[in-house]
MIDOSE-1310 file (N, C-alpha, C; in nm, 2 decimals, decimal comma, always signed):
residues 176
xxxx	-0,45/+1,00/-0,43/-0,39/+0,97/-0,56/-0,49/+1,01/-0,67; -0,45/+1,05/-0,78/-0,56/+1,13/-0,88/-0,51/+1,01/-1,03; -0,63/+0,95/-1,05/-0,61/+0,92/-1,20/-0,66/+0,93/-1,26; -0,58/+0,95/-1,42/-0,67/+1,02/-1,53/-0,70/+0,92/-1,60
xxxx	-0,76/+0,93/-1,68/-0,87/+0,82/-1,75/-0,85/+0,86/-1,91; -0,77/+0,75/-1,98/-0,81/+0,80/-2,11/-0,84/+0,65/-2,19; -0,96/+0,70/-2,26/-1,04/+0,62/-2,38/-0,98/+0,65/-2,49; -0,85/+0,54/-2,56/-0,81/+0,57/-2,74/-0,86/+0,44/-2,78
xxxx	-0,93/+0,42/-2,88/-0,98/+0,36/-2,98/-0,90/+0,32/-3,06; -0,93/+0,17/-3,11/-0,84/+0,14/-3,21/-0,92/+0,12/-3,33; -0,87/+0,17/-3,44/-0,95/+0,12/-3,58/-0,94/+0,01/-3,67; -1,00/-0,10/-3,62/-0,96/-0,20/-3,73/-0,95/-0,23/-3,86
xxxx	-1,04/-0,11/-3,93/-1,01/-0,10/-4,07/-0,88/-0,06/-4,11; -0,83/+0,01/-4,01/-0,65/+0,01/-4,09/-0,56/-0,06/-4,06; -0,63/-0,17/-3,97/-0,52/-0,26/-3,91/-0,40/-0,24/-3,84; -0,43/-0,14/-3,74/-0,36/-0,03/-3,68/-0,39/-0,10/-3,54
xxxx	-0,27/-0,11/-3,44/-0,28/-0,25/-3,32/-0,25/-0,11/-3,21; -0,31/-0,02/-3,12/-0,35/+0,07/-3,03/-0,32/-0,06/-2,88; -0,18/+0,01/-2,83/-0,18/-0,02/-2,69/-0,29/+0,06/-2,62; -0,39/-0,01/-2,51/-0,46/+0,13/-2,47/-0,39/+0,15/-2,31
xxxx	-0,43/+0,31/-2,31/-0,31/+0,33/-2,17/-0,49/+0,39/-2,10; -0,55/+0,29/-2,01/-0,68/+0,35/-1,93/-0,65/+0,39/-1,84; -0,55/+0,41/-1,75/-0,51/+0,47/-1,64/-0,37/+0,51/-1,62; -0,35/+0,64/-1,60/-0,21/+0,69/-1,54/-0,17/+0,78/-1,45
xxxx	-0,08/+0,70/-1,33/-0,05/+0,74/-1,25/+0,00/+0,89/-1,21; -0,04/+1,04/-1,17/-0,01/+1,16/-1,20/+0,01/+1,20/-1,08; -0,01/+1,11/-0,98/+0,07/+1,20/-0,85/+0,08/+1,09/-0,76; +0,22/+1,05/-0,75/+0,25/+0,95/-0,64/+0,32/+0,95/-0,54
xxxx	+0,27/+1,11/-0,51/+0,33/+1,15/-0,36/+0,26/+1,04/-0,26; +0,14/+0,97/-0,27/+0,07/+0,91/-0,13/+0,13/+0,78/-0,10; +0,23/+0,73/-0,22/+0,28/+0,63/-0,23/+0,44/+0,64/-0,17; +0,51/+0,76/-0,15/+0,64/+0,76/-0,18/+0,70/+0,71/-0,02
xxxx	+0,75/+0,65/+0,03/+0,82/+0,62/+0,14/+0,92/+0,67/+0,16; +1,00/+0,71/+0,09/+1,16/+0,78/+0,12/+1,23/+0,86/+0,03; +1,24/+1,01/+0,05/+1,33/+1,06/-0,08/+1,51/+1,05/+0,01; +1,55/+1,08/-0,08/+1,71/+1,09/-0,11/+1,75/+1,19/-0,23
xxxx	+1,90/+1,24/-0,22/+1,94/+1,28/-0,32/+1,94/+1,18/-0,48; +1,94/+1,06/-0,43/+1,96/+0,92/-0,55/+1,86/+0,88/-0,59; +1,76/+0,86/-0,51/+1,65/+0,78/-0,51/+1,50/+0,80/-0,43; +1,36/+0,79/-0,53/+1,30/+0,82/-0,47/+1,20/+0,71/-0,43
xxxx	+1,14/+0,64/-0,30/+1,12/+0,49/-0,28/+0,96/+0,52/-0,28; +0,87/+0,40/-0,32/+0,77/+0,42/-0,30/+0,72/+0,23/-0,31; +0,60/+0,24/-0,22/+0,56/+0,12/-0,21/+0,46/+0,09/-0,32; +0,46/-0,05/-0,38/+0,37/-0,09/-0,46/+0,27/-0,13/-0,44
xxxx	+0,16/-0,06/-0,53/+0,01/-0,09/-0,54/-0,04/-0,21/-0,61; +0,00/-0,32/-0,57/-0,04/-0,45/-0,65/-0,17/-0,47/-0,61; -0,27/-0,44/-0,57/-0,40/-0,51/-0,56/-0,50/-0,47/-0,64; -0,41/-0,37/-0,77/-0,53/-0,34/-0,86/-0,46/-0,46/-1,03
xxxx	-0,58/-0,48/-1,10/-0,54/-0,51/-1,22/-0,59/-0,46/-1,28; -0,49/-0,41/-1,46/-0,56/-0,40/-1,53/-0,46/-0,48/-1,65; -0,56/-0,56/-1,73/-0,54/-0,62/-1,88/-0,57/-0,51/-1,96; -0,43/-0,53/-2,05/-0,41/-0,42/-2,16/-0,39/-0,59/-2,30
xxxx	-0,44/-0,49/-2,37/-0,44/-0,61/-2,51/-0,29/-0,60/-2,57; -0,26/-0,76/-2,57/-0,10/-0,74/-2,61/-0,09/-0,78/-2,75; -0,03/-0,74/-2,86/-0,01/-0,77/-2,98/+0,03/-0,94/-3,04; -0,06/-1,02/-3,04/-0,07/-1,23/-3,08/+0,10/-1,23/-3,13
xxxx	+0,10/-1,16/-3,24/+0,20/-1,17/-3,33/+0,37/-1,07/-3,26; +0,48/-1,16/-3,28/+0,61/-1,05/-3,25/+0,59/-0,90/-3,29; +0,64/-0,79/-3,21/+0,69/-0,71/-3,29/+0,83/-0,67/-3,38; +0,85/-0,68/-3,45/+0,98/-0,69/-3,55/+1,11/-0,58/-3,48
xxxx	+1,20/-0,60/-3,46/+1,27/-0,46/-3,51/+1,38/-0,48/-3,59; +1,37/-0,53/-3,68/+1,42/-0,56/-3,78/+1,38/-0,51/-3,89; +1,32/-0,60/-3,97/+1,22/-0,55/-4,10/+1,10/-0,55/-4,04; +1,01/-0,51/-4,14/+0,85/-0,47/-4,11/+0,79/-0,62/-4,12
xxxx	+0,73/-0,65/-4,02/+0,62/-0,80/-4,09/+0,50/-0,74/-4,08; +0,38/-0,83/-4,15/+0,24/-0,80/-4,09/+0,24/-0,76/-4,00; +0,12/-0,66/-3,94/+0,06/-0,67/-3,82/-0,08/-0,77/-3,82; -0,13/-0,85/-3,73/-0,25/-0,85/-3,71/-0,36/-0,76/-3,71
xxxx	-0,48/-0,77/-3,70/-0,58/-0,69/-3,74/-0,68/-0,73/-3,60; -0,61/-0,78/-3,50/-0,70/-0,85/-3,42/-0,61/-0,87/-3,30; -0,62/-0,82/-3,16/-0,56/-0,88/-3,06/-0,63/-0,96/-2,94; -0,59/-1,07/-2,94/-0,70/-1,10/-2,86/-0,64/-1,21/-2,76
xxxx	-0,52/-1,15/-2,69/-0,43/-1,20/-2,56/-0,45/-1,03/-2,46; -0,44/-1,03/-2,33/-0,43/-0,94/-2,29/-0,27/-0,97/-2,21; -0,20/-0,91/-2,09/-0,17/-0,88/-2,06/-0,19/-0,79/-1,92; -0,15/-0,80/-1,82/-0,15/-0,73/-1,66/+0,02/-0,73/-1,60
xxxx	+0,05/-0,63/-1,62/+0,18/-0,56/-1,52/+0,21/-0,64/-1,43; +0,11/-0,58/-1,35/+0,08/-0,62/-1,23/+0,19/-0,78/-1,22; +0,12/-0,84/-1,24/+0,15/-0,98/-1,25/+0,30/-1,03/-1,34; +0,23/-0,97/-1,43/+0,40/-1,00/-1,55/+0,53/-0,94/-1,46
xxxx	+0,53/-0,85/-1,39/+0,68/-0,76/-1,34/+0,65/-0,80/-1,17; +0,59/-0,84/-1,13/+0,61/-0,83/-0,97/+0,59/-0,99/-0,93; +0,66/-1,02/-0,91/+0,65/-1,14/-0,83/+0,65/-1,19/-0,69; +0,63/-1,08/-0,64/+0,63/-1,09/-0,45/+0,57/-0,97/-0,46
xxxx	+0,47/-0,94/-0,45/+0,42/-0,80/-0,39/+0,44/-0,78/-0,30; +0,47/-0,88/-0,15/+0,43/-0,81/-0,04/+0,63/-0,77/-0,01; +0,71/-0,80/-0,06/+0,84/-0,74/-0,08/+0,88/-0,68/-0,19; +0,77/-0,60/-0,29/+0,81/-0,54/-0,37/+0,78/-0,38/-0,37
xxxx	+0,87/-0,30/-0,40/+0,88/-0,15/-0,39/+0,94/-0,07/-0,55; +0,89/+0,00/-0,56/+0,93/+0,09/-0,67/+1,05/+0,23/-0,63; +1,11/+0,25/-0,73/+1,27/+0,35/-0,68/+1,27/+0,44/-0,81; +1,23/+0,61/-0,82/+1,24/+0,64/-0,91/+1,37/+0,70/-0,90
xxxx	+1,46/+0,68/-1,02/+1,63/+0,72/-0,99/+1,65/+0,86/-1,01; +1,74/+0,91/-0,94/+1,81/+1,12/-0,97/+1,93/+1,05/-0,99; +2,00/+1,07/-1,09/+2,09/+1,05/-1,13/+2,16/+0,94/-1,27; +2,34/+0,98/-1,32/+2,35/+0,88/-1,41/+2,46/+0,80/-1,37
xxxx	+2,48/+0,73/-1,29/+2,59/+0,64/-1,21/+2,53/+0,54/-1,29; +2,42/+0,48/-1,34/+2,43/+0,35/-1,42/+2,38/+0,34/-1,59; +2,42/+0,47/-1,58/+2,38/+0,51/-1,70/+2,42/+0,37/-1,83; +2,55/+0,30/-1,84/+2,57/+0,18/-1,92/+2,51/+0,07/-1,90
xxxx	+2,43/+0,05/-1,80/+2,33/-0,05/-1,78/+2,21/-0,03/-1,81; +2,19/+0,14/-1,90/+2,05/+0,17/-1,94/+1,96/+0,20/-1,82; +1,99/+0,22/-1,69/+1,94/+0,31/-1,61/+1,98/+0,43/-1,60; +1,87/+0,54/-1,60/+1,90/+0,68/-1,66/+1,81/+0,73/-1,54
xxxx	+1,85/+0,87/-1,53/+1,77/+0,91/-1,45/+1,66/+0,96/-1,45; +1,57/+0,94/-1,39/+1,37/+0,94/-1,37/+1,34/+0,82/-1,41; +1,45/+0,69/-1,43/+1,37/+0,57/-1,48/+1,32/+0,50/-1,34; +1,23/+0,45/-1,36/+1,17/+0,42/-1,25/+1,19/+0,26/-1,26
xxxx	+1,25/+0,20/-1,09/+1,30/+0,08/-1,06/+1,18/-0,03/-0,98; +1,17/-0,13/-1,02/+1,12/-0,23/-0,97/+1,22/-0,34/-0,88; +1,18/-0,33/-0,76/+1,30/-0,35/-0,66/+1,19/-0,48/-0,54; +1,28/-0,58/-0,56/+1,22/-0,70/-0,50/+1,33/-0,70/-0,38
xxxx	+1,28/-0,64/-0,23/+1,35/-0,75/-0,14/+1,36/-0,82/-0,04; +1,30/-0,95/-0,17/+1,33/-1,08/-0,07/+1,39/-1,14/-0,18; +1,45/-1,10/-0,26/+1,55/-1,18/-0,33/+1,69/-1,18/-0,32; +1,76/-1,30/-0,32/+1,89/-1,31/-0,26/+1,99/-1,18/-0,32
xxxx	+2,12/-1,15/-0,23/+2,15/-1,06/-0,28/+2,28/-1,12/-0,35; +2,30/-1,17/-0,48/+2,38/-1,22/-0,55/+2,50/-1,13/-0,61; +2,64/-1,22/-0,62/+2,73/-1,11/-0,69/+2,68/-1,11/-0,80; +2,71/-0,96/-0,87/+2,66/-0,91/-1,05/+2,54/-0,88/-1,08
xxxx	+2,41/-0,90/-0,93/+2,36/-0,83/-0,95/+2,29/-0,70/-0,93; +2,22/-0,62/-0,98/+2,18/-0,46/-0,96/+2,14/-0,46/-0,82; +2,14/-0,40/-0,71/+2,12/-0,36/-0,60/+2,06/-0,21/-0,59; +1,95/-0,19/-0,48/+1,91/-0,08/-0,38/+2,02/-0,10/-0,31
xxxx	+2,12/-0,04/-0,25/+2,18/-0,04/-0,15/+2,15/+0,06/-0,03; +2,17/+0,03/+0,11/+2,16/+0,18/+0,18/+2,28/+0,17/+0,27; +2,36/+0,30/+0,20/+2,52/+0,30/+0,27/+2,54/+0,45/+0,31; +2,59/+0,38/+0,47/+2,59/+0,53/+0,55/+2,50/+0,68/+0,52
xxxx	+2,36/+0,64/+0,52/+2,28/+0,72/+0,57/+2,20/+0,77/+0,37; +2,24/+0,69/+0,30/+2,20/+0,68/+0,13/+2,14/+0,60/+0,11; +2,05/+0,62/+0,01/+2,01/+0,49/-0,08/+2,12/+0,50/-0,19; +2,15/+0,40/-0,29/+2,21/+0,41/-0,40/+2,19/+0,25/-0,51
xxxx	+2,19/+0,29/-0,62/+2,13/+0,17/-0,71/+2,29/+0,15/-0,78; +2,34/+0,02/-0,80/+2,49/-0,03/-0,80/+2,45/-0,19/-0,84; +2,56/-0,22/-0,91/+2,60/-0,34/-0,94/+2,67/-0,43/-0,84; +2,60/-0,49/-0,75/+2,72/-0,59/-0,63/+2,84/-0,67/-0,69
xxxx	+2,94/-0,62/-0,66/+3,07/-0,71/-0,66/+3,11/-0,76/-0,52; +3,13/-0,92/-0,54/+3,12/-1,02/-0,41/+3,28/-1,06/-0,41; +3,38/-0,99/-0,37/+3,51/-1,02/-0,31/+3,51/-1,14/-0,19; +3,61/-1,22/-0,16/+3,59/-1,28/-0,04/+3,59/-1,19/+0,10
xxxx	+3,64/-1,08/+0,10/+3,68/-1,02/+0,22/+3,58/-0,86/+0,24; +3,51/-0,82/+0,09/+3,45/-0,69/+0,11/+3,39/-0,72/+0,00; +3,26/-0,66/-0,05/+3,14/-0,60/-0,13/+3,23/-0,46/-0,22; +3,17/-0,50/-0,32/+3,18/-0,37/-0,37/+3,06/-0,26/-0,44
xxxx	+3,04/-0,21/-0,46/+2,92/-0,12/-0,49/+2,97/-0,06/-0,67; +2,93/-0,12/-0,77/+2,99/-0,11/-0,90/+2,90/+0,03/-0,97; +2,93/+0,15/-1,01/+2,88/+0,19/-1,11/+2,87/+0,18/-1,24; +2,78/+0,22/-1,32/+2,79/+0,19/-1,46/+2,83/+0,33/-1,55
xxxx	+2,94/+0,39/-1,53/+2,96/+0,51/-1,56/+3,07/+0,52/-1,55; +3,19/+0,56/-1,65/+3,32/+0,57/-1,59/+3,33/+0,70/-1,52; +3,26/+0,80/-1,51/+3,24/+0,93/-1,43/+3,26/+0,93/-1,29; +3,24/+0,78/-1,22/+3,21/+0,76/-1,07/+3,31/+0,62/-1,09
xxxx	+3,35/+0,62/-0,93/+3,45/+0,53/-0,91/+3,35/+0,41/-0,82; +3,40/+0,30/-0,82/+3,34/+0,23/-0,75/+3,36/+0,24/-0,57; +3,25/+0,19/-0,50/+3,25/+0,20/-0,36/+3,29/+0,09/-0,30; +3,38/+0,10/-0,17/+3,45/-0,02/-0,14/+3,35/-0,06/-0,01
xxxx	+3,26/-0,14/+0,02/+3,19/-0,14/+0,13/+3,26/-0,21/+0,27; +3,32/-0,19/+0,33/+3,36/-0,19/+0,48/+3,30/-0,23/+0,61; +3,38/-0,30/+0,71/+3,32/-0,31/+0,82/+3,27/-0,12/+0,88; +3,35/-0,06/+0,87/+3,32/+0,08/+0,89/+3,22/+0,16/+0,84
xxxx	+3,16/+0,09/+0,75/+3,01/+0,13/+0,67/+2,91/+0,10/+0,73; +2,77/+0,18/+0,76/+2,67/+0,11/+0,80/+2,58/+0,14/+0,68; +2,58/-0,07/+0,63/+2,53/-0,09/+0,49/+2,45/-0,17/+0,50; +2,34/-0,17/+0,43/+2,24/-0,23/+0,35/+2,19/-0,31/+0,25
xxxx	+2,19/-0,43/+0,20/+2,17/-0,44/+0,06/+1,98/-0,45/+0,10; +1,91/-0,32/+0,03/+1,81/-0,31/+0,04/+1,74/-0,38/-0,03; +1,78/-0,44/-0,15/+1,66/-0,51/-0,25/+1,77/-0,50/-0,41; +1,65/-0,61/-0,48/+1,72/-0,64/-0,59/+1,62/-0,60/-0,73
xxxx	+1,74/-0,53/-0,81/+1,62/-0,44/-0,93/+1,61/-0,59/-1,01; +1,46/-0,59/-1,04/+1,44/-0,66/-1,18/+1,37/-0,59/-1,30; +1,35/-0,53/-1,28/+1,30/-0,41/-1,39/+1,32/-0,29/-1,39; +1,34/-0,26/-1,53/+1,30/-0,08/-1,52/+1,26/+0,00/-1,62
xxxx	+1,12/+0,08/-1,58/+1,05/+0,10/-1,67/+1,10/+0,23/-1,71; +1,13/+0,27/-1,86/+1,14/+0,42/-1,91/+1,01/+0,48/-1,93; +1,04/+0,66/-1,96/+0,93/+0,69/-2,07/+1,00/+0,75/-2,12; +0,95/+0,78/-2,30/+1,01/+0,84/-2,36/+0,96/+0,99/-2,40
């Protein structure tokens, strides 16, 4: 795994609040467990931390407030987004089947599974020989596999399916 290292500075005389980004991930082939045409699975590296300085004060998106001139809360990923590491996996997405739920594709999923698999919500699924990331609809008699896209129809899951509910998204990180 190769990581690059960058040192930005922040200037407190302009009262200018610098997320600092020390480390980024640039090849996570040694991590990846499974490609697919939908999805690309890779296991999570929870046993490193790093505290990034998080801004004391809200950020607005509204009107402009102050900024502070001082941060002095940090912040770890690690910890804030994963709450079971030893069932937690990462899914970067190919495709826009949920595109109205603001998963887009290359966003990269945070995928817990040992969490129940509830109707309504986002699922890894693995159906007949796929992965695929879907909204669960819980019928009494059949599952359904919901896209977020009127482009794609929804999936009817069957005794005749050999299905999976592989894990449940609770995050998803963009870049822009």
């Amino acid at each position: 795994m190769k990581l690059r290292y960058i040192d930005i500075s922040a200037s407190q005389n302009e009262g200018i609040i610098f997320i600092f980004v020390l480390a980024i991930l640039e090849d996570m082939s040694s991590l990846k467990l499974h490609i697919t045409s939908t999805l690309d699975i890779y296991s999570a590296m929870t046993e490193t931390t790093l505290s990034l300085p998080l801004a004391s004060d809200h950020i607005s998106a509204g009107f402009p407030s102050p900024a502070s001139d001082f941060t002095d809360r940090s912040i770890d990923l690690n910890k804030q987004l994963i709450q079971h590491p030893a069932s937690t996996f990462f899914g970067r997405v190919k495709g826009q089947s949920m595109k109205d739920e603001g998963i887009n594709d290359g966003d990269l999923l945070i995928i817990d599974k040992s969490l129940p698999p509830d109707d309504g919500k986002i699922a890894v699924c693995f159906i007949d020989g796929e992965f695929t990331v879907k909204r669960i609809k819980l019928d009494k008699d059949c599952c359904w596999l919901m896209p977020a896209n009127d482009a794609y129809r929804p999936i009817k899951v069957t005794a005749e399916n050999d299905f999976l509910i592989w894990g449940i998204v609770t995050h998803v990180i963009k870049s822009f």
